[in-house]
C-alpha positions in Angstrom: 27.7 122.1 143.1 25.4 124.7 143.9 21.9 124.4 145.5 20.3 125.4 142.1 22.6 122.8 140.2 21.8 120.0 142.7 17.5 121.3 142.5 17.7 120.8 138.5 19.5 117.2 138.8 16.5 116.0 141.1 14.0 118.0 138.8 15.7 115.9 136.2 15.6 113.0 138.1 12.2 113.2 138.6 11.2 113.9 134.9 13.1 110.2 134.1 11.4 108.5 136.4 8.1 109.8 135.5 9.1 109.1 131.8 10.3 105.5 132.5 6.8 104.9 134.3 4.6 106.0 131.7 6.5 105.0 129.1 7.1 101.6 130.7 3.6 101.4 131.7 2.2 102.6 128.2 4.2 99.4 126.7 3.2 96.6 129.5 -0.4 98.0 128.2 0.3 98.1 124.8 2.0 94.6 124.4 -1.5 93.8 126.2 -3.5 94.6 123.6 -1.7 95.2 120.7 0.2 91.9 120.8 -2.0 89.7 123.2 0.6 89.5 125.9 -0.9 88.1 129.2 -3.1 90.1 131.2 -0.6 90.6 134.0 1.5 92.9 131.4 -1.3 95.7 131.6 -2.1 94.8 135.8 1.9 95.5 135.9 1.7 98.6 133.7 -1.5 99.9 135.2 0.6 100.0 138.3 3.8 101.9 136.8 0.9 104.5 135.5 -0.5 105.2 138.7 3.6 106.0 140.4 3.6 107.8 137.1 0.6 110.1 138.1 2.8 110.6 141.7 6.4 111.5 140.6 5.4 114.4 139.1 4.1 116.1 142.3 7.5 116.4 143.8 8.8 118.6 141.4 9.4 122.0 142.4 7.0 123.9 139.8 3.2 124.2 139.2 1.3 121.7 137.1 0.9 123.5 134.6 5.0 124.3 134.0 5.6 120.7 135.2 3.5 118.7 132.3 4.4 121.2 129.6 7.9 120.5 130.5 7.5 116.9 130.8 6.6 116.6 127.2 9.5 117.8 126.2 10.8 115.1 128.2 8.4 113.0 127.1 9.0 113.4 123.4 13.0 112.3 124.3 12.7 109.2 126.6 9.9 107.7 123.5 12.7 108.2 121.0 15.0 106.1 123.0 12.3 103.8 124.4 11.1 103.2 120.6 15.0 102.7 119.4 16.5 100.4 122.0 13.4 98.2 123.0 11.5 98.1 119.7 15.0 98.8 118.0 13.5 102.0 115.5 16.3 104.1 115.4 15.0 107.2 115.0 16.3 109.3 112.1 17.7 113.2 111.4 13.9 114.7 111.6 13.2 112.3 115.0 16.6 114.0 116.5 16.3 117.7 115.3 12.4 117.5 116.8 13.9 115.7 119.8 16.2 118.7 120.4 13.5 121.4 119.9 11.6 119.6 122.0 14.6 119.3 124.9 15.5 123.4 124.6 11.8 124.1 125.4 11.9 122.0 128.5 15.1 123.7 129.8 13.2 127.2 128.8 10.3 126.2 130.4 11.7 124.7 134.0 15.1 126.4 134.2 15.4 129.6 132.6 16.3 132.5 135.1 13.0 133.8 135.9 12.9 137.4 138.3 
């Protein structure tokens, strides 16, 4: 692998664990107070939020690349969050919005730039 290759695994890397974090976080907060799950839920997912806020620093880009990127990334990991935990497979317009969605991340973060 090359050092470019191995810089957009981590960058990738990165953008799941931010994902999981929010994602994970935004659910522990939502079960909270959508679905009156103990208090501790939203304590636990106030905590994934804030490493959340931190994982995206250590990519390689600006801010402002680095969030428009992530939701792209974003849009993804909520599809799959909202089909295996709260088991809504997500249908032909989810997937095709999905992919539209993945393409602009790889344009924005990856694309050959001189």
């Amino acid at each position: 692998m090359t050092v470019q290759s191995n810089l957009i695994l981590l960058s990738l890397f990165y953008f799941l664990l931010a994902g999981l974090f929010e994602i994970g976080g935004g659910y522990l907060v939502w079960l909270w107070l959508r679905e009156g799950k103990s208090l501790w839920l939203a304590v636990g997912g106030a905590a994934l939020l804030v490493l959340y806020g931190i994982v995206p620093t250590l990519q390689p880009a600006h801010f402002g690349r680095v969030y428009a990127a992530y939701g792209g990334v974003f849009i993804i990991l909520s599809l799959l969050w909202g089909w295996q935990i709260d088991k809504t497979k997500p249908d032909a317009f989810d997937l095709l919005g999905g992919l539209i969605a993945l393409i602009g991340v790889f344009i924005i973060m990856y694309w050959p730039r001189s």
